[in-house]
VOMARLUM-347820 format. One record per residue (C-alpha): residue number from 0; residue in one letter; x, y, z. Coordinates in steps of 0.2 Angstrom, whole numbers, plus 2048, in hexadecimal, padded with zeros to 3 digits. Example, Ala and Ser with C-alpha at 12.3 -4.5 7.8 and 13.67 -1.06 7.14 Angstrom:
<nodes>
(node 0, a, (83E, 7EA, 827)) (node 1, s, (844, 7FB, 824)) 
</nodes>
This chain:
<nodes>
(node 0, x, (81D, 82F, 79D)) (node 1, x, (822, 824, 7AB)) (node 2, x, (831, 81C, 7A6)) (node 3, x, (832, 811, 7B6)) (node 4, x, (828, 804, 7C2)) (node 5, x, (830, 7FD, 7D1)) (node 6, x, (832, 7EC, 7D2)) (node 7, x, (824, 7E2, 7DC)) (node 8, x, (826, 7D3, 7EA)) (node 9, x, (814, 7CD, 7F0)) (node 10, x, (80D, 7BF, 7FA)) (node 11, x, (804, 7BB, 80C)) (node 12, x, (80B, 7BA, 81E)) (node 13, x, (802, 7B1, 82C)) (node 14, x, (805, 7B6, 83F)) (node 15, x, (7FF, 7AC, 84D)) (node 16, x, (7F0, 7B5, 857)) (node 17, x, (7F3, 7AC, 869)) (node 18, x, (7E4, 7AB, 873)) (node 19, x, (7DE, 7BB, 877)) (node 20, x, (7DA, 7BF, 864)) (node 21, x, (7CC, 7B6, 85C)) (node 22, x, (7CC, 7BE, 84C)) (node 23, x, (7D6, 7CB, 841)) (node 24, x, (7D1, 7D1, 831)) (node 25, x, (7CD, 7E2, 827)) (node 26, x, (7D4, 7EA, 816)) (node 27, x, (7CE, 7F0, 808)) (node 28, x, (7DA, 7EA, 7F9)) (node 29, x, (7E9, 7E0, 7F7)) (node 30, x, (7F2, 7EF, 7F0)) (node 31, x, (7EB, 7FE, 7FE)) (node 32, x, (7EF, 803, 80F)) (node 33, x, (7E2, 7FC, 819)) (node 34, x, (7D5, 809, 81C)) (node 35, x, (7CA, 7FD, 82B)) (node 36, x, (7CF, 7ED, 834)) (node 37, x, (7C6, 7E6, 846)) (node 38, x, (7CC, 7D8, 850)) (node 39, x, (7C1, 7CC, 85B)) (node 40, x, (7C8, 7CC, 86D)) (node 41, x, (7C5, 7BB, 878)) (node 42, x, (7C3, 7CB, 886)) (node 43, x, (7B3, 7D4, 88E)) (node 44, x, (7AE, 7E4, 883)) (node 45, x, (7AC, 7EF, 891)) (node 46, x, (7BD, 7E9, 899)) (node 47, x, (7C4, 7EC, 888)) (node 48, x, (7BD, 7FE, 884)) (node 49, x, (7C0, 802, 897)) (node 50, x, (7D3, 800, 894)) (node 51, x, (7D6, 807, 884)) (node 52, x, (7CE, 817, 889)) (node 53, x, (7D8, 815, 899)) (node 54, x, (7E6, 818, 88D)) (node 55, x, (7DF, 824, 881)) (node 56, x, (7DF, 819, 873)) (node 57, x, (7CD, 81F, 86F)) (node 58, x, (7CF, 831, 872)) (node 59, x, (7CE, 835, 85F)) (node 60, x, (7C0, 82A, 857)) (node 61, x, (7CB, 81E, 84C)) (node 62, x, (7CA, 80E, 85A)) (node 63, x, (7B9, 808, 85E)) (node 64, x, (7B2, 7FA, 86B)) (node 65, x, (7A3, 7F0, 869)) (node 66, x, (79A, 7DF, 871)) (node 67, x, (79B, 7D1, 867)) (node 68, x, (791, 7C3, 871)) (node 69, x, (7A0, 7C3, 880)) (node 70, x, (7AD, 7C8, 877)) (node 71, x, (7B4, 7D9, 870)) (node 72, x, (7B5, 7DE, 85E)) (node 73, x, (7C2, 7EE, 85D)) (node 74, x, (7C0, 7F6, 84C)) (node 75, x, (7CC, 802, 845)) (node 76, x, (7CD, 810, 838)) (node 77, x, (7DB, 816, 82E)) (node 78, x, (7DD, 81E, 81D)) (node 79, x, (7DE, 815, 80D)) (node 80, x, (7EB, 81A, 7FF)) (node 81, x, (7F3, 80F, 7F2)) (node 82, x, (801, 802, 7F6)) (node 83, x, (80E, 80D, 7E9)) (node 84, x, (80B, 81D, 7F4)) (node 85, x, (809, 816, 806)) (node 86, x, (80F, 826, 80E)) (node 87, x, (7FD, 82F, 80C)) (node 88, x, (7F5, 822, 815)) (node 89, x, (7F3, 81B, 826)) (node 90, x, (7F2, 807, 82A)) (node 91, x, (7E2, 802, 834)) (node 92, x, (7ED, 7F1, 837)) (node 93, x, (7FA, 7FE, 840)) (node 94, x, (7EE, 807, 84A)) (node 95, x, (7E3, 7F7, 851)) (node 96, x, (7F4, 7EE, 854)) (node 97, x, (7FC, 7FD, 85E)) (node 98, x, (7EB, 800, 868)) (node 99, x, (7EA, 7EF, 86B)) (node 100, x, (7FB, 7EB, 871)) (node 101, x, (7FB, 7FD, 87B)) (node 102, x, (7EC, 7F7, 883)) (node 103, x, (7F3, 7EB, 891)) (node 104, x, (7E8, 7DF, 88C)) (node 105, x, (7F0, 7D2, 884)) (node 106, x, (7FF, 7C5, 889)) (node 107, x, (808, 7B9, 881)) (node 108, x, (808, 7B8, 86D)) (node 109, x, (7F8, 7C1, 86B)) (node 110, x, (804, 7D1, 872)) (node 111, x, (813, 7CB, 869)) (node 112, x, (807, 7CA, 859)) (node 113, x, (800, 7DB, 85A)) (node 114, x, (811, 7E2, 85D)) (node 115, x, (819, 7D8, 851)) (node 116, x, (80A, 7DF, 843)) (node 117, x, (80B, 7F1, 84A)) (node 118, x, (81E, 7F3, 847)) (node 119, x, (81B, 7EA, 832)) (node 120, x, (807, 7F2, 830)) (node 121, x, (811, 803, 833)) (node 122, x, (81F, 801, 82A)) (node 123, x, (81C, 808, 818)) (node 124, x, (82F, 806, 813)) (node 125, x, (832, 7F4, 818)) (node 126, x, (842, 7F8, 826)) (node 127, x, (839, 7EB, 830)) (node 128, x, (837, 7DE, 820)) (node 129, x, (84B, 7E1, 81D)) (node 130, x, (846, 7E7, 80E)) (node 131, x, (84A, 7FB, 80E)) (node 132, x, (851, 802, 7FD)) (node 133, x, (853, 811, 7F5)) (node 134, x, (858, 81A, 7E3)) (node 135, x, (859, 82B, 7DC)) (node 136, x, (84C, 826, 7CF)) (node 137, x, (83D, 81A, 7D7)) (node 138, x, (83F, 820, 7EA)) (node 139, x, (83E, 814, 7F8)) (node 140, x, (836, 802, 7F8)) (node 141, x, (826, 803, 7FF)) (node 142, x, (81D, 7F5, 809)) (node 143, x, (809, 7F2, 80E)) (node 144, x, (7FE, 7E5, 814)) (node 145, x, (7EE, 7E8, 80D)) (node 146, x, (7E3, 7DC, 810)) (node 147, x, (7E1, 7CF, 820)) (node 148, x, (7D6, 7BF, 822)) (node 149, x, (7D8, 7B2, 832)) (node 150, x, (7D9, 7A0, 82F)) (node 151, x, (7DB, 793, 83D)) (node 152, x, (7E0, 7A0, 84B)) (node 153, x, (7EF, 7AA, 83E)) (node 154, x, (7EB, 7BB, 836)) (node 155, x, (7F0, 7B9, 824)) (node 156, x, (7F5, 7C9, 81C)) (node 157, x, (7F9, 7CE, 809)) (node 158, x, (80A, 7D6, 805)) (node 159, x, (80C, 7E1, 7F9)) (node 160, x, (81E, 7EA, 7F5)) (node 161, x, (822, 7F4, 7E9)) (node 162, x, (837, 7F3, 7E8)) (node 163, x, (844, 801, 7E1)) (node 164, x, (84C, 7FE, 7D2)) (node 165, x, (85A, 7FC, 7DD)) (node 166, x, (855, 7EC, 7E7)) (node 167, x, (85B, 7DA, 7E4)) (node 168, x, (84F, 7D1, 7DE)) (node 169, x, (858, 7C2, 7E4)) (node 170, x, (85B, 7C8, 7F5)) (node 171, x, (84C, 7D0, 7F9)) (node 172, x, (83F, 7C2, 7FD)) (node 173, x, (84E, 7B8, 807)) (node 174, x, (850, 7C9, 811)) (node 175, x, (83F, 7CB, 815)) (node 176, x, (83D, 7BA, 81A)) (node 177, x, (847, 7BB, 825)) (node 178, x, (844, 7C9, 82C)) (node 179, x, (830, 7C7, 82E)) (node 180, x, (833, 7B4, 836)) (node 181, x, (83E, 7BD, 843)) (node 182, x, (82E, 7CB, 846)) (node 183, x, (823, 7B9, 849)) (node 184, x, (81A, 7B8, 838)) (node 185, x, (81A, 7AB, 82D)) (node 186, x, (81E, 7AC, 81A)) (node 187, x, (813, 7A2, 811)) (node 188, x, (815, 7AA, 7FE)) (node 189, x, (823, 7B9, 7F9)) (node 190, x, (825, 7BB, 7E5)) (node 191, x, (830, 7C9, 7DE)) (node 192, x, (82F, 7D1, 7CC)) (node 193, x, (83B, 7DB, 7C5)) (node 194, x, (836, 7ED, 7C1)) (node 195, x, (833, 7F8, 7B1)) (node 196, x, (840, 801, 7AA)) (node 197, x, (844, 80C, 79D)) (node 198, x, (851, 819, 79C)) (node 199, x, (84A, 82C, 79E)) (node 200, x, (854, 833, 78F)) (node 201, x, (84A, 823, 784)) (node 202, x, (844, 829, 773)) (node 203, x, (832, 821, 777)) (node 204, x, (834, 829, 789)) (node 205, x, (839, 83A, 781)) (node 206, x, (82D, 83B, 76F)) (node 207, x, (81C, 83A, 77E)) (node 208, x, (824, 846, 788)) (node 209, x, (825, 853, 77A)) (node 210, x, (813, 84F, 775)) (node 211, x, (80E, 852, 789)) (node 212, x, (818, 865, 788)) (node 213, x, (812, 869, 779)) (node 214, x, (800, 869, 77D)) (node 215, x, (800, 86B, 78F)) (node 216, x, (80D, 878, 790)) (node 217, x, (814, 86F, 7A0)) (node 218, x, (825, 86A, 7A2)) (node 219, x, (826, 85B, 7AD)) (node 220, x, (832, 84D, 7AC)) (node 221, x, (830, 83B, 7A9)) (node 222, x, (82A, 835, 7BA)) (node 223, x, (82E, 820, 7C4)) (node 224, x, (81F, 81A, 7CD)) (node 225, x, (81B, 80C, 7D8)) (node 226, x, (80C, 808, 7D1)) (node 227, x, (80A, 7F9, 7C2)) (node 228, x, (805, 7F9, 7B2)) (node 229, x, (804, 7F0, 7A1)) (node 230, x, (816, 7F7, 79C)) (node 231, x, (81E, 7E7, 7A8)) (node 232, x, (817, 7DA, 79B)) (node 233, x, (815, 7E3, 78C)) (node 234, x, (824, 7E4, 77F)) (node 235, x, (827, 7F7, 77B)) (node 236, x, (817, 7FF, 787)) (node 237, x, (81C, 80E, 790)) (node 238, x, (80D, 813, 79E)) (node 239, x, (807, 826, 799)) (node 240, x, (7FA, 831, 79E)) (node 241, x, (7EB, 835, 7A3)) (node 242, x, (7EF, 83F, 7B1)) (node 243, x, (7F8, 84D, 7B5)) (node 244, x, (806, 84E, 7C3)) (node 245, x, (7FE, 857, 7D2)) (node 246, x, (7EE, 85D, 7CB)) (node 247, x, (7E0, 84E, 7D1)) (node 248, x, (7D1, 85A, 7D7)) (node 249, x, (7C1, 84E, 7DD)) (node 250, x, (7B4, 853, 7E5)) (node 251, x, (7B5, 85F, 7F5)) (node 252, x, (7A9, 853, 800)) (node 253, x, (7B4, 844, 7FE)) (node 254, x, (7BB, 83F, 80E)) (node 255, x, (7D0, 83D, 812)) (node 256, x, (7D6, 82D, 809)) (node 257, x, (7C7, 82C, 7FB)) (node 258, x, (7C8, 831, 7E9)) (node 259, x, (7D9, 82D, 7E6)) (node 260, x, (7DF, 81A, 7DB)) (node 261, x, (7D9, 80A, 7E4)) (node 262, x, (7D2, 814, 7F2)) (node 263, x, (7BE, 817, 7F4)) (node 264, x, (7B6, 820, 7E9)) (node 265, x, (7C5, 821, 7DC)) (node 266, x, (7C0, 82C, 7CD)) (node 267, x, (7C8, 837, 7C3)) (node 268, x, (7C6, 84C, 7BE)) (node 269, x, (7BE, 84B, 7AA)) (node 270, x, (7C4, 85A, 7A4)) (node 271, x, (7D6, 852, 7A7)) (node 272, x, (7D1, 843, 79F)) (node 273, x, (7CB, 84B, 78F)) (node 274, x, (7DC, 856, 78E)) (node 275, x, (7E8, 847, 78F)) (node 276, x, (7DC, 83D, 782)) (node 277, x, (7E4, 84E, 775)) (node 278, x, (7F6, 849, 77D)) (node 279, x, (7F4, 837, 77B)) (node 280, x, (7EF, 839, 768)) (node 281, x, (7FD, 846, 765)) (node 282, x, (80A, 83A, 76E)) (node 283, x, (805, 82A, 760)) (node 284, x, (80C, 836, 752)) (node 285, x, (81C, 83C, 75C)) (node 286, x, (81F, 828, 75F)) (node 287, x, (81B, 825, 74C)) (node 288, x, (828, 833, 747)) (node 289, x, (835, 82F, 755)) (node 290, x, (835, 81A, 758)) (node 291, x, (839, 80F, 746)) 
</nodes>
């Protein structure tokens, strides 16, 4: 039974691309690491590729050069993971930004730009935001942007935090706004919704988690989460099941980042899915027996 959700803050951030950078965009979902992102450099391709490799920033594949007419377009790989569990992922943003402003290439804003995205794009638990936080029961506050358009010579990127039950909801956008603006980006949206909560010792919480022991024979706790669901908006919901803590098999073939939640080629293991439907049943009669 998950008996928490951190809160949420959400909303775009816009940073000036200077001259050098024509274009920067990639993502795959508002609420993912970015798993791809390229950028279009004002710059010679060969000039570009020539440099980077002069500094080893394509020695393992995940940075790539091509012509684009006579410009550069530099395309990154990362790996995807969703915005409630950053840590398993990597950003492409991070990676094209650091190879880019590790290049020598750029001056003026478009290297203060990419250092500026390489320090917040990398940053999973939102020091650089000013928006760290930390609790014994939903963990740190985790921060992505996921997903990155350019409009009128600005990267605009998507925000998605998740915040610990111990943040202030008041101070938190204030504190990131601040502390973005300082880093060179500008704010154009940041909203902040308070979390879901319900104590772990709860009879609802405890009635499913005696139906989940009985029939699995496991004896795992009520678990927080990151993640959202229909239990911030509906009176009494409590998210519970399908899955089982550790035990997500997929198939052998997949490649690192796929098959997990929002990621590429999401799915889920039946022969999980048709146990917790039996634990799902059995936990409507404990609620019947336990909640007036």
């Amino acid at each position: 039974a998950n008996f928490a959700q951190k809160g949420t803050m959400n909303g775009e951030i816009a940073l000036d691309l200077g001259e050098q950078i024509a274009a920067f965009a990639g993502g795959g979902a508002v609420n993912m690491v970015p798993p791809s992102a390229a950028a279009l450099l004002n710059l010679d391709a060969q000039a570009v590729e020539g440099a980077l490799r002069a500094a080893g920033l394509l020695d393992d594949g995940r940075i790539l050069v091509e012509a684009e007419g006579n410009k550069a377009r530099v395309c990154a790989q990362g790996v995807a993971a969703h915005a409630a569990r950053p840590e398993s992922g990597e950003s492409a943003f991070m990676l094209l930004a650091r190879a880019l402003a590790k290049s020598g290439l750029l001056r003026g804003q478009s290297q203060a730009a990419m250092l500026a995205l390489a320090r917040a794009a990398g940053d999973f638990y939102g020091e650089s935001a000013g928006i760290a936080c930390e609790d014994a029961e939903t963990g740190k506050t985790t921060m992505v942007l996921g997903l990155c358009r350019t409009e009128g010579g600005r990267a605009v990127f998507s925000v998605d935090c998740r915040l610990s039950i111990a943040a202030e909801l008041q101070k938190t956008p204030e504190n990131a706004r601040r502390a973005l603006d300082e880093l060179g980006f500008e704010i154009l949206s940041l909203t902040a919704k308070k979390p879901f909560y319900l104590p772990a010792d709860d009879a609802r919480v405890q009635a499913l988690m005696r139906a989940y022991r009985e029939l699995t024979g496991r004896d795992d706790p009520p678990y927080a989460r990151g993640g959202g669901t229909y239990s911030r908006y509906l009176k009494n919901a409590i998210t519970f099941g399908p899955g089982f803590p550790e035990r997500s098999p997929a198939p052998e073939d997949l490649p690192k980042g796929h098959g997990g939640a929002h990621a590429p080629d999401e799915c889920v293991y039946l022969p999980d899915y048709f146990e917790a439907m039996y634990v799902i049943a059995a936990s409507l009669l404990e609620l019947d027996a336990a909640v007036d």
